[in-house]
C-alpha positions in Angstrom: -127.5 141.7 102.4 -124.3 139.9 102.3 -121.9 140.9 104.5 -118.0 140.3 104.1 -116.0 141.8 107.1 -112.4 141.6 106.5 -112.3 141.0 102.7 -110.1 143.1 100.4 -108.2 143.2 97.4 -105.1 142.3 99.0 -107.0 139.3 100.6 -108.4 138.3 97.5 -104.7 138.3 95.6 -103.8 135.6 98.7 -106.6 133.9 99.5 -109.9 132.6 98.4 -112.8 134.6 100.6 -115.8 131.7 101.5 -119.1 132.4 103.5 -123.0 131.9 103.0 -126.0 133.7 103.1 -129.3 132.4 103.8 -128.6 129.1 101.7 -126.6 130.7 99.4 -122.5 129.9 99.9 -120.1 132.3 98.0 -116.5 132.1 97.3 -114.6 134.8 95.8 -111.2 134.1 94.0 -108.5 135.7 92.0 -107.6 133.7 89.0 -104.4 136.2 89.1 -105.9 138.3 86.6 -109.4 138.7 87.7 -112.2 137.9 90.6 -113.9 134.3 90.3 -117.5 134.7 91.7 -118.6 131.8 92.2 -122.8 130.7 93.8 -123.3 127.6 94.9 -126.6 126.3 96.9 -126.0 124.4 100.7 -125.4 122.2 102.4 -122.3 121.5 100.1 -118.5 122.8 99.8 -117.4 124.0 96.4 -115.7 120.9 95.6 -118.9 119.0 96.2 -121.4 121.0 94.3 -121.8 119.9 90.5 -120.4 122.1 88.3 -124.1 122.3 86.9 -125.0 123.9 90.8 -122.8 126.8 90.4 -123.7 129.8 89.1 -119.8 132.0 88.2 -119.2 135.5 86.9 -115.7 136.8 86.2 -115.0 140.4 88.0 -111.7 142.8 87.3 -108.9 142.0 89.8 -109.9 146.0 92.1 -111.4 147.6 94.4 -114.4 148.3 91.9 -114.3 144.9 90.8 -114.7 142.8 94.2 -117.3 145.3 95.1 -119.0 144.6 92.2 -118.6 140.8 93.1 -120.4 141.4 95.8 -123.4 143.6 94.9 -123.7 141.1 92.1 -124.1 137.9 94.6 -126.5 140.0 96.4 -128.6 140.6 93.4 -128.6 136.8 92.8 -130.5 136.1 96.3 -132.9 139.0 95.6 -133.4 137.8 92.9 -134.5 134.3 93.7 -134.5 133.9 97.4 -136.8 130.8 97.7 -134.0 128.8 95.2 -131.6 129.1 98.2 -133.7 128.5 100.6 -135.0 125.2 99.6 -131.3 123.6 99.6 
C-alpha cells in the first residue's frame, strides 16, 4: 500500500507530490483545475520516462479527488505487481 505522509490538497495546489513504490514511481500534480496522476516504471525521473511508459489519469482538484488518486495508483500495482518489479 502506498503511503503519502504529508500530502494534501493544499500541497498539491503548490507543489508536485513524487515517491515510488516497489518499482512503481508516482507523481501527483494539479494542472490548476484538476489532479494529474501520473505511473511511471524505475529506475527513471518523469522527464526521462517515454511518454509511451506512463500510465496518467485525471482526478478532481479535492480532498475526494487526491484520495482517489491515490487508491487508484494502488490499484495499478495490485493489479500488475510483477510489471513494476521487473524495471
Amino acid at each position: 500500500m502506498i503511503t503519502t505522509p504529508g500530502l494534501s490538497i493544499n500541497f498539491i495546489k503548490k507543489e508536485p507530490y513524487a515517491g515510488s513504490y516497489r518499482g512503481m514511481r508516482f507523481t501527483f500534480a494539479s494542472t490548476g483545475e484538476a489532479i494529474d496522476a501520473i505511473l511511471y516504471p524505475e529506475p527513471w525521473c518523469l522527464e526521462a520516462t517515454p511518454k509511451e511508459d506512463r500510465i496518467q489519469k485525471q482526478f478532481p482538484l479535492s480532498e475526494d479527488g487526491l484520495s482517489d488518486a491515490v487508491a487508484w495508483a494502488d490499484a495499478m500495482y495490485e493489479e500488475n505487481p510483477d510489471k513494476w518489479a521487473a524495471n
